[in-house]
N, C-alpha and C positions, 0 to 999 in steps of 0.2 A: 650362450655356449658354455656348458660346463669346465670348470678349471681343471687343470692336470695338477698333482700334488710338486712336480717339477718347479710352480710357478707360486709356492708358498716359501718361505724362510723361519724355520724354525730354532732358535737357540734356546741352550739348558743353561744359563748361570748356576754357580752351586752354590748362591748364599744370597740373600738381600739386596745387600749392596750393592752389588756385584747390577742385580736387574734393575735397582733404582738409577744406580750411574748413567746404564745404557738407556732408560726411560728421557735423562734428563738432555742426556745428548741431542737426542732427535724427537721434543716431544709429540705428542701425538703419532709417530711413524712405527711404533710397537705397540700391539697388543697383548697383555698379559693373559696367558691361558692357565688355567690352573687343572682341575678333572676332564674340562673338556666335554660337559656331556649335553651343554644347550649349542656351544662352537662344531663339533663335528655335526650336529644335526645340520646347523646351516650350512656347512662345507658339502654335507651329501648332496645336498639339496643345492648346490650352486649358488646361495644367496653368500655364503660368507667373503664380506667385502675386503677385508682388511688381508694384505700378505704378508706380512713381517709380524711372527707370531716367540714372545718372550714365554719361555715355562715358569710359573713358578710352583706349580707342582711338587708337594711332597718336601719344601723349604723348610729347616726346624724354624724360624724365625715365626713361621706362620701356623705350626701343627701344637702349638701349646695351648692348655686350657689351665689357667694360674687361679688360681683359689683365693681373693683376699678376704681380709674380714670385711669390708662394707657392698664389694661387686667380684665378679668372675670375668677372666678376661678370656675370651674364647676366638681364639689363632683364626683368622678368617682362610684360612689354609685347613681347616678340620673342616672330615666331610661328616655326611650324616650320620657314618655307623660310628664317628668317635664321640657325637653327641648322644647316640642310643645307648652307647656304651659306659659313659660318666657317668659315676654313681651321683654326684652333685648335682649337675643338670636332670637327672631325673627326676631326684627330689626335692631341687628346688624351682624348676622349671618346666614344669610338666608339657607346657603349650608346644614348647620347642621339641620336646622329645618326640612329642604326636607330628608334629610338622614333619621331621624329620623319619621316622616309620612313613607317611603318605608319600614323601619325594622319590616315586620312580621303584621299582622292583633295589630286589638286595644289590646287584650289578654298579648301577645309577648311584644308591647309596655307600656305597664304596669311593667313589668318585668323585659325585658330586661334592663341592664344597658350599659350605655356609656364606662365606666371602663372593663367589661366583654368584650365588641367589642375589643376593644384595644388589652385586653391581650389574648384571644380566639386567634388575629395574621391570624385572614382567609385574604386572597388577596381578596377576593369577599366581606370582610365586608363593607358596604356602608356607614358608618362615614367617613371612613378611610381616602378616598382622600379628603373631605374637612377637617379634621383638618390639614392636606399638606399644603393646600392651605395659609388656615388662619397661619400657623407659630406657632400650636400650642406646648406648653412645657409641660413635665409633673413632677409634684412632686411626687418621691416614698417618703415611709416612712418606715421604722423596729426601731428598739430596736438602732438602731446605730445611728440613725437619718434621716435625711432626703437629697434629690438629689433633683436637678432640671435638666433635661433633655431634649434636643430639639428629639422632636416626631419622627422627620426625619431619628431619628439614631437609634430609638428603636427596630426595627423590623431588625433582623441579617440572616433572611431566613427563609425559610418557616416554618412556624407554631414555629418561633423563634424568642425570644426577650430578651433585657438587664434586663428584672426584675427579681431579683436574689429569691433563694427559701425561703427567711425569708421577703421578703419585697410586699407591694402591692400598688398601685397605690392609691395618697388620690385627689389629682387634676389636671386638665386640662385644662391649663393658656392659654386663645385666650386675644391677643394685640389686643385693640382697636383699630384699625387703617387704615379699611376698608370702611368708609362711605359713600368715592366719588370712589370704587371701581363697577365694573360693576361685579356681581357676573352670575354665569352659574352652572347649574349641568343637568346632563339625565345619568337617570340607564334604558339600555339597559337589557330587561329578557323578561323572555314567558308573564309578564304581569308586571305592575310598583311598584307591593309590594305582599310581602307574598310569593315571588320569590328569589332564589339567579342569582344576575348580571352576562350578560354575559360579561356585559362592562359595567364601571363606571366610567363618567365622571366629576370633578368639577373643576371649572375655574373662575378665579379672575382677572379683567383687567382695570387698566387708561390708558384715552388716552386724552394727550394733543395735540388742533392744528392737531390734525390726523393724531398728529404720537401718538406709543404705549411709553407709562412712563417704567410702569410694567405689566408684565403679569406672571401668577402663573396655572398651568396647574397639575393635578394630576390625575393619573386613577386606577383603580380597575379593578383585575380577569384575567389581563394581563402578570402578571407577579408571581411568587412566594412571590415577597410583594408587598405592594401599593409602590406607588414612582411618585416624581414630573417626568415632563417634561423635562426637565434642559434643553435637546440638541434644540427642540423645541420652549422652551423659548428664547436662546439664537439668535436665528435666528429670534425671532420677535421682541425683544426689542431696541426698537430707531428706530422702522418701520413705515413707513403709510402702513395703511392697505387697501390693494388691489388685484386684481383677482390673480396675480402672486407670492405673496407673500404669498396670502391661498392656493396656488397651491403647495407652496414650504412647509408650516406650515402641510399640509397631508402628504406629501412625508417623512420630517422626523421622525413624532410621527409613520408612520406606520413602520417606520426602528427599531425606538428608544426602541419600544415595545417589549414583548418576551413569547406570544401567546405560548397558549401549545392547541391542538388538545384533548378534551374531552367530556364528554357526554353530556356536553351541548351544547356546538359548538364547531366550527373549526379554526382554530389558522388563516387561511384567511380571515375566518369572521371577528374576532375581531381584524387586522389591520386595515380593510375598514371600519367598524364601528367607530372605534377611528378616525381614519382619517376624516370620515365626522362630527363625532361630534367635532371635531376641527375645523371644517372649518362653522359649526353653529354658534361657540361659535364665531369666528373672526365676521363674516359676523351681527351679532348684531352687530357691532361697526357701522356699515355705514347704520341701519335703522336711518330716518330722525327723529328731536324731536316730529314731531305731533305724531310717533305711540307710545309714552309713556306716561303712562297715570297715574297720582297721584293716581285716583282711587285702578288701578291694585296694583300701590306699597304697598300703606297703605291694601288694600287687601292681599296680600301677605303675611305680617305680622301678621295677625289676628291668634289667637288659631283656630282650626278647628271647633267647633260648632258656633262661633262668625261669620265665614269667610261663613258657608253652610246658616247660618241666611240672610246674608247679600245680599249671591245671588242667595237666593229662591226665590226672584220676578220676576224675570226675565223668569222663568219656570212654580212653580208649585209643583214642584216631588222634594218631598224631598233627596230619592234616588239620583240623578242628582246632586242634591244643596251639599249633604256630598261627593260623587263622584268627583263633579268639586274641592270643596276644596280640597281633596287628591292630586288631581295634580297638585297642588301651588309648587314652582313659576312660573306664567303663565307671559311672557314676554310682548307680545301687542296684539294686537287686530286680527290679523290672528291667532295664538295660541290659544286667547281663545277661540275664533269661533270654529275652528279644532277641540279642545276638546270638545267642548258642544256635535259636529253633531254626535263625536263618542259617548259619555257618554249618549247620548239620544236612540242613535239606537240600546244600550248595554239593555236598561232598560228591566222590564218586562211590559206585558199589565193593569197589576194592577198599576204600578206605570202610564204609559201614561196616564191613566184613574184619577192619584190623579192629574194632572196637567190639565190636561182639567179640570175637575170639579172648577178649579179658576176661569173661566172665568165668565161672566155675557152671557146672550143672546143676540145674536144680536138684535139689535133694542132697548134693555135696558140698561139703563145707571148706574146702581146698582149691584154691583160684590157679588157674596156669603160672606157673615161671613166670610168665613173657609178662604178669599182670603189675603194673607198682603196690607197694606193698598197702596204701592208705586204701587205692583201690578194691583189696583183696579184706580188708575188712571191711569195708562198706558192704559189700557181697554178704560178708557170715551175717550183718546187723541185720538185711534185708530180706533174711531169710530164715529167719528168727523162729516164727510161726513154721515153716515148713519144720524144721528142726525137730517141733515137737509131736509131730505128725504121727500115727501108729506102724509096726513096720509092714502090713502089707500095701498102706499108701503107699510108703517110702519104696517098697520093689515096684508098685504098677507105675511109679512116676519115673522109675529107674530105665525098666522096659519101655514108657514111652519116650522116654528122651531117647533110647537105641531106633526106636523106630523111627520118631524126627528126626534125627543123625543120618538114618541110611536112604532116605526119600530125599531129603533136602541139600544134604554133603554139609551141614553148617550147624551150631547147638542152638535149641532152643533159646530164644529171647522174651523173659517177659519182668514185664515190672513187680518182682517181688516184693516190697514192701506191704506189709497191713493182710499179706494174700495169704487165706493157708491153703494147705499141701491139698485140701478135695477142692479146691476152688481152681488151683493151678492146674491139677489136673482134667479138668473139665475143659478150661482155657486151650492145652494144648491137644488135647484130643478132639475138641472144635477145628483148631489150626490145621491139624492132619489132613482137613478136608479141602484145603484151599490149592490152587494151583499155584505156582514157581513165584511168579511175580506177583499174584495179589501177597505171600506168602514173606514174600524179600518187603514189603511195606509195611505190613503189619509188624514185623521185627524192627525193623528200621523204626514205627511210628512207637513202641513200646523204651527202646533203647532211648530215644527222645525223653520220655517220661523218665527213664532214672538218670540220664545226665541233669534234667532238669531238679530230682528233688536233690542230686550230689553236691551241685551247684548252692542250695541252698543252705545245706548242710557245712559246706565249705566256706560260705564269706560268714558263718555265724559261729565260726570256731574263734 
């Protein structure tokens, strides 16, 4: 029988104390709720057991992220968008920033807290293996005082952890001490957010000389709790990394692991899944330095409206440009590419249609308003060769762009780079012939090619 909200008890303390005191009165007879966004689920749902519900919601005690020189103490009362949004945590925590972009649409990350991940105790929560990684600690707090705890021990089994019923989580100490670290994370799900993982990956690695310093490996959804690598680790550290030795690094994470068979996948699956994203995260060690790109880093780091700014020139579509930043961290230049050709061919025809309207016409050297301005020169470079065209090219190219305008309702799209003006011309007066929709794909599949060579252009600046 579903509960009536009559038959809950909710109180707002307006300070710490205030809800440790009431904790310590009656312990265990209060649950602390903080965003609320895995608690109202079970409430819809009629599983949430507990009726006497403490807010601590929005507490300054818990919304701080303190900067020191050896760790960062991050408020277990911050939700995800104030961890997207630190400039510190982005660059020097990247695993966490990704964790947090995957937790739930923007809504959810509003909401959600760090702290609730933690003590919520799911095997599939996506924080989870990167504080593993990073060696992070936690401070509880009660009436007694206060603990500091390494994260690794907190979780005792499923949906079980050391925090006792009078105490709650106030911080989560990450050690500075990852800078020359090569960081990795992929959550494996029906899609990259708004999904629960069927695998989650994060990995942390130096390598001097080519051999491995350290390496830190943690996964999600595998097991009854998150948990490092250790056996995995052990068998790579003090290693050059090589075909035999990532041969040997899948063999054991797929052993090391403890897959359970359920509605979302199958315990075979996510050996081989683990296993290969093991063997991704190694295999970055032996890409050469050109494919790293300062760009992509400092990219990486950006808040997500900063980061979709940055690479709407390249495109066009805005859609695409908030899209590609969601899937930061994007490693080199294969990756990005990979991403784009998906995140483009995902789009709608509204949105193709806000990206082409960037361009200028062929044969003019003047981009729309609407266009950014890095944009609008990318256009004049790639159209270099038409430029120099004679001018009764330049009217027949003029007149067919009027005639492709008044057939189509939309301008011409073609990848102008390296093309000259009798070439282009030829191109679209082939085009002319095509019906509506073979006609919307061929633009679409050409618009593809110059985000892709802009793309290029872009992490090599």
């Amino acid at each position: 029988m579903r509960s009536h909200p009559a038959d809950y008890e909710l109180v707002a303390p307006s300070n710490l104390p205030l809800v440790l005191s009431l904790l310590a009165q009656a312990p265990g007879a209060w649950l602390p709720i903080a965003g609320g966004t895995d608690l109202m689920v079970q409430y819809a749902a009629g599983h949430l057991a507990a009726r006497k519900l403490v807010s601590i919601w929005n507490l300054p005690e818990l919304r701080r992220i303190e900067i020191l020189p050896g760790e960062i103490r991050v408020g277990a009362g911050c939700t995800y968008t104030d961890l997207i949004h630190n400039p510190v945590v982005n660059r020097e925590f990247p695993l966490l920033t990704s964790a947090a972009r995957w937790t739930g649409g923007v809504a959810n990350q509003n909401r959600g807290t760090l702290g609730g991940n933690i003590v919520n105790a799911s095997p599939a929560a996506d924080s989870l293996p990167a504080l593993l990684v990073y060696g992070a600690e936690l401070i509880l707090v009660s009436v007694r005082g206060e603990r500091r705890i390494l994260y690794k021990n907190f979780h005792t089994g499923y949906r079980k952890t050391q925090c006792s019923a009078d105490e709650v989580i106030q911080f989560v100490c990450l050690p500075r001490q990852f800078s020359d670290y090569r960081a990795y994370t992929r959550k494996i799900g029906a899609r990259n957010a708004q999904a629960i993982s069927k695998v989650c990956l994060a990995a942390l690695g130096r390598v001097a000389g080519g051999v491995i310093e350290d390496i830190r490996m943690a996964v999600g959804s595998v097991a009854p709790i998150p948990f490092r690598l250790t056996e995995t680790e052990k068998v790579l550290r003090g290693k050059k990394v090589d075909a035999p030795l990532i041969l040997l690094a899948k063999e054991t994470a797929a052993r090391e692991i403890q897959p359970i068979d359920d509605i979302r996948s199958s315990a075979k699956y996510r050996r081989a899944v683990t296993a290969n994203l093991v063997a991704e995260f190694l295999n970055g060690f032996n890409e050469s330095p050109d494919k790293k790109s300062s760009v992509l880093t400092r990219w990486n780091s950006l808040p997500p409206e900063q980061a979709a700014l940055a690479i709407l020139p390249c495109c066009g579509s805005n859609s695409w440009a908030l899209q590609m930043a969601a899937l930061r961290p994007i490693e080199d230049e294969e990756s990005l590419l990979a991403a784009s050709d998906k995140t483009w061919r995902s789009l709608t025809e509204t949105d193709w249609m806000e990206a082409f309207a960037h361009h200028p016409r062929i044969g003019h050297s003047v981009a729309p308003s609407s266009a950014p301005a890095r944009s609008a020169q990318w256009s004049s470079e790639e159209q270099k060769k038409v430029g120099a065209a004679a001018e009764n090219v330049l009217d027949a190219l003029a007149e067919g762009n009027r005639a492709y305008e008044q057939r189509f309702r939309r301008i011409f799209i073609v990848c102008a780079a390296d093309k000259s003006a009798h070439t282009i011309l030829d191109i679209l007066q082939r085009r002319m012939r095509n019906d509506e929709q073979a006609e919307l794909q061929e633009s679409a599949e050409q618009q593809r090619q110059i985000t892709s060579l802009r793309l290029k252009k872009w992490i090599s600046e």
